[in-house]
C-alpha beads as a LAMMPS data file, in Angstrom:
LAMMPS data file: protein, C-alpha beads

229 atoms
228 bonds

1 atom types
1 bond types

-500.0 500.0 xlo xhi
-500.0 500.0 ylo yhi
-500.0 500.0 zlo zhi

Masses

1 110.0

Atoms # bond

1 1 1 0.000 0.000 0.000
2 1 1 0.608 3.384 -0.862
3 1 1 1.722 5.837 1.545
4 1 1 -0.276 8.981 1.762
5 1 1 3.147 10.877 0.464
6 1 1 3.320 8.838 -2.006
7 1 1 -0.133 8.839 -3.556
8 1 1 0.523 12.715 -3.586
9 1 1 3.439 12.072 -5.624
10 1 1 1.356 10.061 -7.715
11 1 1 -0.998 12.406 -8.183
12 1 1 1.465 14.922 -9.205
13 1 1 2.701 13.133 -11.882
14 1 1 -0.552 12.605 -13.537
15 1 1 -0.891 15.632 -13.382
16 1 1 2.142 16.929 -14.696
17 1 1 1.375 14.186 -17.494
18 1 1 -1.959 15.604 -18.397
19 1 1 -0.878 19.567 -18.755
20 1 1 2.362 18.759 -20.560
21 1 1 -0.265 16.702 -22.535
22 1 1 -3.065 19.642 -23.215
23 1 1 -0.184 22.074 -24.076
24 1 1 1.789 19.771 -26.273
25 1 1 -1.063 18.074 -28.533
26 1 1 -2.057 20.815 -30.214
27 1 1 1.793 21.996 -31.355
28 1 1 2.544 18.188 -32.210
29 1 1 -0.249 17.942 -34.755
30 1 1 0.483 21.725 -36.440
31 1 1 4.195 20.114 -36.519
32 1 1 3.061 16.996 -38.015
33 1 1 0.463 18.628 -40.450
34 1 1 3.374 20.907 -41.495
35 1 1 5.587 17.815 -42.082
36 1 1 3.406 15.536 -43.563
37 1 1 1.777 18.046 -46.147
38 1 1 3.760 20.761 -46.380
39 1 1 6.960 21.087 -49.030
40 1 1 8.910 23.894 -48.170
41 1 1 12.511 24.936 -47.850
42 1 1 14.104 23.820 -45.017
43 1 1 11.490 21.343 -43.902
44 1 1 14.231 18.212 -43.284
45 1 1 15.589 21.368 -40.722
46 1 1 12.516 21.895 -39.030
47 1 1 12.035 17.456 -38.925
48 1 1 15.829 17.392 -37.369
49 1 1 14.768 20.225 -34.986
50 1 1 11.266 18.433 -33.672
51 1 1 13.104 15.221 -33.337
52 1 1 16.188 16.462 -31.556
53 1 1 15.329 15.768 -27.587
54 1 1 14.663 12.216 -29.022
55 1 1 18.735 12.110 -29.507
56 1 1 20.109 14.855 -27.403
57 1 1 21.230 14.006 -24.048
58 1 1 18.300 15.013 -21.645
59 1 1 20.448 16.725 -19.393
60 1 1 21.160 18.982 -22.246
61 1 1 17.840 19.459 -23.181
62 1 1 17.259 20.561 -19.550
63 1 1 19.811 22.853 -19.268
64 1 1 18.853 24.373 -22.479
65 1 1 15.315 24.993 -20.930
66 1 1 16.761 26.524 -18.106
67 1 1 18.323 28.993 -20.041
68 1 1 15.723 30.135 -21.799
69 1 1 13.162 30.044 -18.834
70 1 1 15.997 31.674 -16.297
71 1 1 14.468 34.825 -15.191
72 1 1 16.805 36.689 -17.516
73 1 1 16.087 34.528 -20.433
74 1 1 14.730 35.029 -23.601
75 1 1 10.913 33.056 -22.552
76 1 1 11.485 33.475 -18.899
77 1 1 11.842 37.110 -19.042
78 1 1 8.900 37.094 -21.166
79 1 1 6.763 35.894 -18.560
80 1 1 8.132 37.281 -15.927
81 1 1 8.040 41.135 -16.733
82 1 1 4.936 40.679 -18.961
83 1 1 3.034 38.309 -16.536
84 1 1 4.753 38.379 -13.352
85 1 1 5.556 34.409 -13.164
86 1 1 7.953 31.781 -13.296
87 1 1 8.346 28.466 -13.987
88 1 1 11.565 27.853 -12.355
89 1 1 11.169 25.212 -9.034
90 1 1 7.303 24.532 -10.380
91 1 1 5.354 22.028 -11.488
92 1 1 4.293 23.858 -14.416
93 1 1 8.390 24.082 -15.505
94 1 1 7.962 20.036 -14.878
95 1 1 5.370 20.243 -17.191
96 1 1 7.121 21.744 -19.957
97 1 1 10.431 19.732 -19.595
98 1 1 7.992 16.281 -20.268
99 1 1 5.737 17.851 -22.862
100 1 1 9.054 18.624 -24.715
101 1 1 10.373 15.184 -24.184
102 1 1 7.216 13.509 -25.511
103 1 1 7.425 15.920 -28.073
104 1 1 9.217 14.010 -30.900
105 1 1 7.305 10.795 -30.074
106 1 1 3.717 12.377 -30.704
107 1 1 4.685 13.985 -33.787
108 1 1 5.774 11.084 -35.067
109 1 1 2.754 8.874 -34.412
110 1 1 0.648 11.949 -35.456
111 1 1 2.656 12.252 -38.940
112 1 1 2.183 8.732 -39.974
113 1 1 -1.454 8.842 -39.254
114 1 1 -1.963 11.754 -41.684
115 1 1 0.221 10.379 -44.172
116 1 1 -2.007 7.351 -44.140
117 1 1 -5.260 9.577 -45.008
118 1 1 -5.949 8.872 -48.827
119 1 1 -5.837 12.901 -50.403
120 1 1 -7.963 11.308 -53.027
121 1 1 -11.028 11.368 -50.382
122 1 1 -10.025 15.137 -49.799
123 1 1 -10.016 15.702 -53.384
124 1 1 -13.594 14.116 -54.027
125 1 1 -14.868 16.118 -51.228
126 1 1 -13.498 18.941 -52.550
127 1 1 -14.982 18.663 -56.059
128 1 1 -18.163 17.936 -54.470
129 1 1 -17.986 21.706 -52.572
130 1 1 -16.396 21.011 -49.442
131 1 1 -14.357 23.993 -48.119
132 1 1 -11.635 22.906 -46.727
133 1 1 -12.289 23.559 -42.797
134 1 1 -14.979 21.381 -43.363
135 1 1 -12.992 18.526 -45.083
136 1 1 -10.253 18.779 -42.120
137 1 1 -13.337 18.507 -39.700
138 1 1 -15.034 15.867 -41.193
139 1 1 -12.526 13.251 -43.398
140 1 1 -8.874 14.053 -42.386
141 1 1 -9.315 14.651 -38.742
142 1 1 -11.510 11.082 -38.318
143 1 1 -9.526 9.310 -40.420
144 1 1 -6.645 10.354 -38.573
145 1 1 -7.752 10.460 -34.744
146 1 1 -6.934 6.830 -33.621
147 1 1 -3.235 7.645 -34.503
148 1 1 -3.528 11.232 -32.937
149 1 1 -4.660 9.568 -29.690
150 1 1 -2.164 6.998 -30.381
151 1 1 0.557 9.601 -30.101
152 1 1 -1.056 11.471 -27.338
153 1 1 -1.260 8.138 -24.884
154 1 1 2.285 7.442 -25.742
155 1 1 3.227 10.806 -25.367
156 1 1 1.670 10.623 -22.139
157 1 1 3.359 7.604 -21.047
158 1 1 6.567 9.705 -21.977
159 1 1 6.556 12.547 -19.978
160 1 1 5.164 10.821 -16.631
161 1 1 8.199 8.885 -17.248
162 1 1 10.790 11.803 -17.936
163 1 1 13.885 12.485 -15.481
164 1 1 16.839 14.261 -16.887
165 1 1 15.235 16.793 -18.367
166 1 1 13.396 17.238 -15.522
167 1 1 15.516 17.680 -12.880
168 1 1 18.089 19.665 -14.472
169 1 1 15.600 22.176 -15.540
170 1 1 13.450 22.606 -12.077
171 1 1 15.561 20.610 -9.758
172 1 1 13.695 17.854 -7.720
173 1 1 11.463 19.436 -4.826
174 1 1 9.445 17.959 -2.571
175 1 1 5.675 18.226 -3.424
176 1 1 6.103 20.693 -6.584
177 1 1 8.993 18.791 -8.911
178 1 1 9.271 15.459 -7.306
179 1 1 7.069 13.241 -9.764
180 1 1 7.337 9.207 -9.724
181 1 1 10.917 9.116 -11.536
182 1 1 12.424 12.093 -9.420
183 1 1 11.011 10.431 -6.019
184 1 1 12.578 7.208 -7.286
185 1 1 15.458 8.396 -7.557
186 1 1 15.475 10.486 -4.320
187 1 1 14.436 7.081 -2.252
188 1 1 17.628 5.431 -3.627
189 1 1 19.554 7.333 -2.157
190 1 1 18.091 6.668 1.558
191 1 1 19.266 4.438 3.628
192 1 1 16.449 1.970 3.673
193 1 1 14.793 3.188 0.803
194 1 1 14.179 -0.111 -0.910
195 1 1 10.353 -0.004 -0.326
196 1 1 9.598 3.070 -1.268
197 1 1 11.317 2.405 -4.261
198 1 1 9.818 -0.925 -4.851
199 1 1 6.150 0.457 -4.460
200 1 1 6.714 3.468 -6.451
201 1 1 8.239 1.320 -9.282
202 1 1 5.651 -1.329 -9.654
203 1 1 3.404 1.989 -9.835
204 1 1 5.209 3.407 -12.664
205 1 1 5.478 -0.233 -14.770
206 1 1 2.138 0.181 -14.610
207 1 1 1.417 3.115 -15.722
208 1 1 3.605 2.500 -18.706
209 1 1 2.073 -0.553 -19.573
210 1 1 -1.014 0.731 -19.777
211 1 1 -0.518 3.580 -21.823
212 1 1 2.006 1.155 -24.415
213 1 1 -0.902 -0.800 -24.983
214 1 1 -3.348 1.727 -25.231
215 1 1 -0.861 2.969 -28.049
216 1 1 -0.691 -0.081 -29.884
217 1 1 -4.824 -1.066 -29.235
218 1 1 -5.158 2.149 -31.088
219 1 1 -2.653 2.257 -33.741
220 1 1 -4.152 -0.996 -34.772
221 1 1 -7.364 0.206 -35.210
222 1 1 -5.993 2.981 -37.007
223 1 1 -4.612 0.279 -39.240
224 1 1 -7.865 -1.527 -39.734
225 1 1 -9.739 1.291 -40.261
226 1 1 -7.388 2.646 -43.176
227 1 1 -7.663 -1.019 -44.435
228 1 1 -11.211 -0.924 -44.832
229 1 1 -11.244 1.981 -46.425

Bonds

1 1 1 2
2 1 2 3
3 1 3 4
4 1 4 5
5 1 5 6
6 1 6 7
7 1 7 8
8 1 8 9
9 1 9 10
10 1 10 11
11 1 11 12
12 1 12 13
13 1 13 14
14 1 14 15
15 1 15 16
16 1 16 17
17 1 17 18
18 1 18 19
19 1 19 20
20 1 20 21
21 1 21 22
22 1 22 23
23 1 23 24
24 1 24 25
25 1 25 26
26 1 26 27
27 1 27 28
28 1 28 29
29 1 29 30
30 1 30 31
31 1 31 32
32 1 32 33
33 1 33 34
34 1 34 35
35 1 35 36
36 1 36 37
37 1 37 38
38 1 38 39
39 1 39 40
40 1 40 41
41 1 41 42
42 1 42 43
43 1 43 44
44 1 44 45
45 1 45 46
46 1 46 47
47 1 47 48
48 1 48 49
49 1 49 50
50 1 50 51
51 1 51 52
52 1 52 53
53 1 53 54
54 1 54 55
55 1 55 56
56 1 56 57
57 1 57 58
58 1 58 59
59 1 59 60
60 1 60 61
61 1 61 62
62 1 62 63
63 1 63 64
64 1 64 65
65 1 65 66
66 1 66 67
67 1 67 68
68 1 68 69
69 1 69 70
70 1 70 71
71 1 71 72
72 1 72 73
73 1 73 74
74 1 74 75
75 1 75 76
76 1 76 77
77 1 77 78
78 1 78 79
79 1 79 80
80 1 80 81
81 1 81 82
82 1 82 83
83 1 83 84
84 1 84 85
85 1 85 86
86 1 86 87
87 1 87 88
88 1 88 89
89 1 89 90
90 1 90 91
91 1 91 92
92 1 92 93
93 1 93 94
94 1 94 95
95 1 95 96
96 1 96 97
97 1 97 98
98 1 98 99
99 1 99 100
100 1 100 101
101 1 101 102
102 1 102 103
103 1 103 104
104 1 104 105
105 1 105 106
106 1 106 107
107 1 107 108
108 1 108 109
109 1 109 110
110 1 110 111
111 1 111 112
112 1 112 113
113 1 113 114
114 1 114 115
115 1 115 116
116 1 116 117
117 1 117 118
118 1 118 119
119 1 119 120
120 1 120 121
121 1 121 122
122 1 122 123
123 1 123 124
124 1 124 125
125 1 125 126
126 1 126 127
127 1 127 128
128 1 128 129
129 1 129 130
130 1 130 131
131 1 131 132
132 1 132 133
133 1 133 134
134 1 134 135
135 1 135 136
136 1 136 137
137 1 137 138
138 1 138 139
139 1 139 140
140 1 140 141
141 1 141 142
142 1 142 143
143 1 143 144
144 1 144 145
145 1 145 146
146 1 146 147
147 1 147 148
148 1 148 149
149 1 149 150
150 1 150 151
151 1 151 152
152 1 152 153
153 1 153 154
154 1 154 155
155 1 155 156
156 1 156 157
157 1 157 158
158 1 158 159
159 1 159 160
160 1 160 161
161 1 161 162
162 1 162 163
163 1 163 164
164 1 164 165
165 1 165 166
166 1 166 167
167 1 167 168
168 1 168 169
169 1 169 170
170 1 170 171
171 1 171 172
172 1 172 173
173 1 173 174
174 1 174 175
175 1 175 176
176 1 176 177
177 1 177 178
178 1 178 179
179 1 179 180
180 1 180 181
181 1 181 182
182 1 182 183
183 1 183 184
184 1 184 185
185 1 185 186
186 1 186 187
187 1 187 188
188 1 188 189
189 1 189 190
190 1 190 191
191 1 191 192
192 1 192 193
193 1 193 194
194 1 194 195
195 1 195 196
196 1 196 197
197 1 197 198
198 1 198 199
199 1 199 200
200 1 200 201
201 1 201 202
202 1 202 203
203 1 203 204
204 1 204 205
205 1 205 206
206 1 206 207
207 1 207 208
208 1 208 209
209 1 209 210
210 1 210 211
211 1 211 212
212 1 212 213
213 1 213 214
214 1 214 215
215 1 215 216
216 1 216 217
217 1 217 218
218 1 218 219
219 1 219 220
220 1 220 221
221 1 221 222
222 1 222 223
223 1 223 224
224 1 224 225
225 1 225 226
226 1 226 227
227 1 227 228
228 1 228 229
């Protein structure tokens, strides 16, 4: 059983998982759109830039946060003299270190699901008058949704699982930073912390499994569905 600590800790990653998530979605499929339909001048750029934290050392990607979100930073000092806030030592900076993590993944899975989307069906709806708000709305978005979720569960699965990005860019504090991998990490290094470490584990293995097959339950229907079609 599950300390009452710990279920906090829980909690907090979940959440940290679901606001990287709401923030990060929409940006993942305008990157994807823009890479799967889109021919343009520096686009293999722009692909190498999106898929970067995939290959960088997180550490580096952390640090590279925390320079832009210092206080004198080029974001951070955005918010700070414009809104009067900071990310810095918060759960919302946690927030931002996993959604860029998961990042890569999500555009990925969201790519290859609008890639898959036959333009022919566009194209007839197009003849037939559609605008093409409404043929988004109606044929590329459905057609395209079980991989979008795809990406967004395994994006999920991603960031609740995200450490060196993490902790380099907002450090690991008690009750705002500390989310499952963090607190892991912090128990190892008690004396006696085998436990915690054990019960917090099993935790996390299963929220990764879950969300891994989620992924795949849904990137096979994806697959069926395009079949059929």
């Amino acid at each position: 059983m599950l300390s009452g600590t710990e279920w906090a800790i829980v909690g907090l990653t979940l959440k940290v998982g679901a606001a990287a998530m709401a923030v990060t979605l929409p940006i993942a499929f305008a990157l994807a759109w823009v890479l799967a339909r889109g021919r343009f001048p520096g686009r293999i750029i722009l692909d190498g830039l999106v898929h970067l934290p995939l290959v960088l050392p997180p550490v580096v990607t952390g640090w590279l946060l925390l320079i832009a979100f210092a206080p004198n930073g080029p974001v951070g000092g955005a918010l700070q003299s414009w809104l009067g806030i900071t990310v810095l030592f918060k759960w919302t900076g946690a927030a931002i270190a996993s959604g860029v993590m998961a990042l890569p993944l999500m555009v990925r899975a969201i790519r290859l699901s609008i890639e898959a989307v036959d333009q022919r069906l566009e194209s007839a709806a197009r003849t037939l008058g559609a605008g093409r708000w409404r043929v988004f709305w109606t044929i590329t978005l459905p057609l395209s949704l079980p991989g979008v979720l795809a990406g967004l569960v395994l994006g999920f699965a991603r960031s609740i699982g995200e450490f060196g990005a993490t902790i380099t860019f907002v450090s690991n504090v008690p009750g705002e930073t500390q989310t499952l991998p963090l607190a892991i990490y912090g128990a190892l290094q008690l004396p006696g912390g085998e436990a915690i470490v054990i019960r917090l584990a099993a935790v996390s293995i299963i929220l990764a499994m879950a969300a891994l097959i989620g992924s795949e339950l849904l990137a096979r229907r994806a697959g069926r569905g395009l079949h059929v079609l």
